[in-house]
N, C-alpha and C positions, 0 to 999 in steps of 0.2 A: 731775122730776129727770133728768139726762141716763143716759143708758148706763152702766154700766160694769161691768166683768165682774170676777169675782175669782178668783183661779186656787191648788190647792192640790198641795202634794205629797203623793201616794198613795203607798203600801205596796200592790201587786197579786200578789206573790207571796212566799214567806214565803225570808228566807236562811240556813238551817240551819246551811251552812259554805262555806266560800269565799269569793272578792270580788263584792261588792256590784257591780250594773251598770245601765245602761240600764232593761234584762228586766223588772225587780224592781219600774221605779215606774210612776206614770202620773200626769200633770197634768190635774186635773179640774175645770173652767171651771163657775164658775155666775155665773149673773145676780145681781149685786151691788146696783142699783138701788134695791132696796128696802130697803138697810140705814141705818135711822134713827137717830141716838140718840133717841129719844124719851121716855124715861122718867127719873128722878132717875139718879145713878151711872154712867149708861152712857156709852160714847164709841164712834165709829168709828176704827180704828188704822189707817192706808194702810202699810202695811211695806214700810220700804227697802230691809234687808237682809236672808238669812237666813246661819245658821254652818251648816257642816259637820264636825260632831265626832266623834271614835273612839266614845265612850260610845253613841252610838246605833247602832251594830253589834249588839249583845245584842239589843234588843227589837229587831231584825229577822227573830229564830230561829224565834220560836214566837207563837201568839194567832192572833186569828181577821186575815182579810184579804177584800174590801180595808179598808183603814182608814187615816187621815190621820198624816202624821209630824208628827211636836214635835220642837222646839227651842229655839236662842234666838235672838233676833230684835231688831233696831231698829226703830222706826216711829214715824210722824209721827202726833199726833193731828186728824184734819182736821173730826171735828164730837166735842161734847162737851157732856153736861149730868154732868160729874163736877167738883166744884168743886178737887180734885189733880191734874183732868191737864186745865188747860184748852187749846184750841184752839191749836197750835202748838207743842204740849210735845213733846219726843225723848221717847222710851219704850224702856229696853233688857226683856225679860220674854221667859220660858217661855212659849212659845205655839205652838198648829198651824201650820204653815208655808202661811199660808194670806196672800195680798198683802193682801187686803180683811176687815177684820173686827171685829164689834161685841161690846167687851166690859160687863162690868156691874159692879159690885161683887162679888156673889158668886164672879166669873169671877177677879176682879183679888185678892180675900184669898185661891183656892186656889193661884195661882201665885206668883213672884216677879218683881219687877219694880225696877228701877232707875231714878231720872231724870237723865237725859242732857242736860236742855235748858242747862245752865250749864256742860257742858265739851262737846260736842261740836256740828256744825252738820252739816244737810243732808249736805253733801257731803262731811266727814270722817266719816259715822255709822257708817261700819265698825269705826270705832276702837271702840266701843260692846260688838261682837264680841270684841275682842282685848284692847288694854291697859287698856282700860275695860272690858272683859266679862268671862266667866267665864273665858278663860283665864286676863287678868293678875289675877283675885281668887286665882286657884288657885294661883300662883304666888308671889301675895302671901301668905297664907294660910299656903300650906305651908312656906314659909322661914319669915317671921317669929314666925308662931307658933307651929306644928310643931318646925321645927326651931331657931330661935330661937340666929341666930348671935351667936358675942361679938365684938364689933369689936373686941376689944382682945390677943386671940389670935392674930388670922391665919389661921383657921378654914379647912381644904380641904373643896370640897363637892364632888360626883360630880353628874352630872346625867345621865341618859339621855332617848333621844331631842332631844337636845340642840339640834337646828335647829329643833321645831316651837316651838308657840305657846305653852305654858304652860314647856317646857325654856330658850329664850333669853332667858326674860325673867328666870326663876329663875337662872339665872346671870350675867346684868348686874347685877341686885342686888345680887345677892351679891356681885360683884367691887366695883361704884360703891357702894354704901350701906351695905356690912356689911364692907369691906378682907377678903373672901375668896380664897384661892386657889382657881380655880373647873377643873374636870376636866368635858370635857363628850365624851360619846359621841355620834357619831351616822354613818348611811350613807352612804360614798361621798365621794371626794377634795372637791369642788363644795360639801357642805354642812362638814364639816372645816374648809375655809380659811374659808367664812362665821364660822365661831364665833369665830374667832381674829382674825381680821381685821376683821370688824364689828362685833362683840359683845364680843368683849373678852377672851375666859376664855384662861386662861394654858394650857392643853392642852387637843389634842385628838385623838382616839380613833377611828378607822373600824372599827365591830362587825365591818365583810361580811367584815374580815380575820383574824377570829380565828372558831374553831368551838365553843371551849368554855369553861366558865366561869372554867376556870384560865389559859384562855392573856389570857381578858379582865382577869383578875387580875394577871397577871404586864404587861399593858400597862398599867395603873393604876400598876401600883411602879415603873414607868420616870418614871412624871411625881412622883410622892410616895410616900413610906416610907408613907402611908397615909392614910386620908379619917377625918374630923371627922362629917359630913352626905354624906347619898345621898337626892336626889330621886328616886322612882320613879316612870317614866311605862310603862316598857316588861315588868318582869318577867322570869323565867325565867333564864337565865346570866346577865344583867346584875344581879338582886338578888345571887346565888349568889357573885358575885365581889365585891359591894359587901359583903358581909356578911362575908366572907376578907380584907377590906383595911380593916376599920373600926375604928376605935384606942379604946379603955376609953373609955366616956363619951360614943361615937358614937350620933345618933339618924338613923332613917330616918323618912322623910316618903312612903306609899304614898297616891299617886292614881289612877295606869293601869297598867295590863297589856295595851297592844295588840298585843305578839305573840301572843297566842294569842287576839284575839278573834274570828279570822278560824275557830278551828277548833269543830267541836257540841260540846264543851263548855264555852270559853269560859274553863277552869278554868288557874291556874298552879301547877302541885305544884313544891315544891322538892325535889330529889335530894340535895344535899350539906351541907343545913345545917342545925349539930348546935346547937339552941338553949341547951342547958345554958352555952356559951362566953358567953351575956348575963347570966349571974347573978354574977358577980363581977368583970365588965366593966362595968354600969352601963348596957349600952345598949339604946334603945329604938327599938320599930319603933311606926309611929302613921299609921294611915288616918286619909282626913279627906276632907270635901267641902268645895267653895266657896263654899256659898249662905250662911254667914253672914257673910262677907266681902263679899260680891254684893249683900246686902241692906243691910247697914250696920248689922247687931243686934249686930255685933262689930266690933269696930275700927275706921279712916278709910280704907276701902279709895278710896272715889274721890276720895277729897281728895290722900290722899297720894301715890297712882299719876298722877293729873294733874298734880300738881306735878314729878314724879320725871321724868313726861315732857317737860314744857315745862323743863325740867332737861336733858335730854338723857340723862339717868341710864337711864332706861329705854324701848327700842320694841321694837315687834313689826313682822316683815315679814309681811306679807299675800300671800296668792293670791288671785287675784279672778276669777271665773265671773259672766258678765255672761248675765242672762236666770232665769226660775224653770224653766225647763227645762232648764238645764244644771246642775242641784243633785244629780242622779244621779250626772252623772262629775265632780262636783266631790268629791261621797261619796267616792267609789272611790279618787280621787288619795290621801286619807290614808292607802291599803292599800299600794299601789305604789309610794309615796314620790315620784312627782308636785309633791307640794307642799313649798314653803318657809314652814314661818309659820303663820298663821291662814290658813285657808281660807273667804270671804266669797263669797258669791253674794249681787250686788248685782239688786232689781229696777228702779230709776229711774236 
């Protein structure tokens, strides 16, 4: 068998608080050659891409090191004795962020996994990542079933962090597929005009302008007397003001808290809000993950977000880090605000 090396991204120092950097990883080369499938169930996965996402800030804090990072990933099956993922199948799955690597069965029922091979190719497999991955499941997910708009209302939705990858997709939906008036927050004049301009949502909001939760409030009531739905990606002053601007019979959909997961504890306490105002308001706050969206144990997530896209109804823009060495400052861009979108580091 010829040469070939397989390359991973390492965790070498543990990140308490602050931004993630360089410092922190290390890519660690082994000889791949000897990766067979050889036995029933197994396959070799060559990975195309890897994502760079908020959520893996946390397990940066604490545990032992060094140790290999996880995520989600596309990849190409290029050997296979598994009669579901034969030889040339797209593969989106939770997996170490390792280029080279042999799964098995018992490997493939503790993770999840997606097939890709019917909506995306080779060269669009970042899509995988984004509209097809866990952002637009998360996005799909949290609107429709979470917050569960009525087209026939007119429904205002809030959305924070509004330019990345699960925020613009949550509010083209909403505008294209559910007729919402959609309110999107997010940093800086640059990402602002992206929402309105590209994306669609009929206001938009720059946080870095306002310092507290009232003055983010009193910018809300300049676009609407008040919001229906509040997407949460961000936390902090921006729930605090969603929750001051939310009309009887308002639901919140909470997925992220990335303002604070840069600090040791990782935690978002609320200051101002006095929960008693939900009990004869009607309204609901509701966490939720994306994996049964992702999986397809709930609903048509990739049927229907493929169509919405080849629709035009819905995309996500992409940042793209070219190389597995650049997944460290590809990480950190989501702290700095660097990135527009899904953030992919492509390795082929």
């Amino acid at each position: 068998m010829a040469s070939r090396t397989s390359k991973t991204v390492t965790l070498t120092k543990l990140i308490p608080s602050g931004l993630p950097s360089k410092d922190h990883f290390t890519i660690v080369e082994e000889d791949a050659s000897n990766l067979v499938a050889s036995d029933d169930g197994e396959l070799i996965l060559q990975v195309i891409c890897m994502s760079a996402d908020p959520y893996l800030r946390s397990g940066c804090k604490t545990g032992e090191v060094p140790r290999p990072m996880s995520g989600f990933v596309v990849g190409k099956v290029i050997e296979s004795k598994n009669c579901a993922w034969p030889v040339d199948s797209l593969m989106g799955a939770a997996l170490p962020f390792t280029s080279i690597q042999k799964l098995n069965d018992i490997v493939l029922k503790k993770t999840i996994t997606w097939n890709l091979t019917d909506y995306v190719t080779e060269e669009n497999a970042t899509l995988g990542l984004g509209v097809l991955g866990m952002p637009g499941a998360t996005a799909y997910g949290g609107l429709i079933d979470v917050l569960r708009p009525d087209k026939k209302k007119n429904e205002t939705l809030f959305v924070s962090s509004a330019a990345g990858a699960v925020g613009s997709m949550v509010g083209q939906l909403a505008k294209n597929v559910f007729n919402c008036t959609v309110i999107g927050s997010c940093g800086g004049e640059t990402k602002t005009t992206l929402i309105t301009e590209k994306f669609g949502f009929d206001h938009s909001i720059d946080y870095k302008t306002v310092s507290t939760s009232a003055d983010l409030a009193a910018k809300i009531k300049e676009c609407s007397d008040g919001i229906d739905m509040y997407f949460e990606n961000v936390g902090g002053m921006h729930f605090e003001a969603a929750m001051s601007t939310l009309r009887p019979h308002g639901r919140i959909a909470v997925c992220g808290c990335i303002s604070r997961y840069n600090d040791a504890s990782g935690t978002a306490p609320l200051n101002t809000i006095d929960i008693s105002q939900m009990i004869y308001t009607f309204q609901r706050v509701e966490g939720f993950v994306c994996m049964p969206y992702l999986s397809g144990a709930k609903m048509n997530f990739l049927k229907d977000m493929s169509e919405w896209h080849k629709e035009m109804k819905v995309g996500c823009e992409q940042c793209f880090y070219d190389g597995i060495e650049e997944w460290p400052t590809a990480f950190q861009a989501l702290f700095t605000g660097a990135n527009v979108g899904k953030v992919c580091v492509r390795l082929l």
